[in-house]
N, C-alpha and C positions, 0 to 999 in steps of 0.2 A: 196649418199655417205655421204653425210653430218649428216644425220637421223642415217646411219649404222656406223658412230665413233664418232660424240658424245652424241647422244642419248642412240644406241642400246650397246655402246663400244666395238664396233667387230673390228678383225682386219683388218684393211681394204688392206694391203699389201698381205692379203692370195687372192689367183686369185678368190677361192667358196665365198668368201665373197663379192666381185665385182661384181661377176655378180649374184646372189641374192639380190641385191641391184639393180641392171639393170632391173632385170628379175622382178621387182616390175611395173617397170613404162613400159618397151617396151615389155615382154613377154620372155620368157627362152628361144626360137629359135634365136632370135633378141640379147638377152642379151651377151651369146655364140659369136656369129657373131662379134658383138660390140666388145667384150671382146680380140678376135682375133685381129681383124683391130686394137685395141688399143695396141696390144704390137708386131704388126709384124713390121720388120726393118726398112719400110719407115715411120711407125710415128713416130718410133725414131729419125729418123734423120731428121724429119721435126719439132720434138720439140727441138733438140738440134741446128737446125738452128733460131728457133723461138727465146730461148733462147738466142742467141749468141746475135741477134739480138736488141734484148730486153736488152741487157749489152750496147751495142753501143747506145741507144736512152737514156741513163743510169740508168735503171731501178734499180731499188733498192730493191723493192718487191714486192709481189704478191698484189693483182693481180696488173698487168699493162698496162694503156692503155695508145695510141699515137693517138692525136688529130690532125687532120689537119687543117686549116683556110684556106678558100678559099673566093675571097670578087669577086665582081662584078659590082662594083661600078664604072663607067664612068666619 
């Protein structure tokens, strides 16, 4: 994805450009597939919980990560 908007300057919001970009590295059966699971309802709503999520931890922007600290010191 990265290669295909600021290298190639494709758009990367058209779905044929997604997954020609996919179908580079997993193969065009896989890419398709990917391409699905990536915009069907539950991963909406698992990145809009990700999201939500990522506001409470108060994320600010991309990307975002949350570290934990665990000690075991006696």
């Amino acid at each position: 994805m990265y290669a295909a908007f600021w290298i190639d300057r494709k758009p990367i919001q058209e779905p044929e450009v997604v997954i020609a970009a996919l179908a580079k590295v997993v193969g065009e059966q896989d890419a398709e597939e990917l391409f699905e699971k990536g915009t069907s309802p539950e991963a909406k709503k698992r990145l809009t919980e990700a999201t939500e999520e990522a506001f409470k931890d108060g994320a600010f922007g991309l990307p975002w990560f949350v570290g934990e600290f665990s000690c075991c010191v006696s």
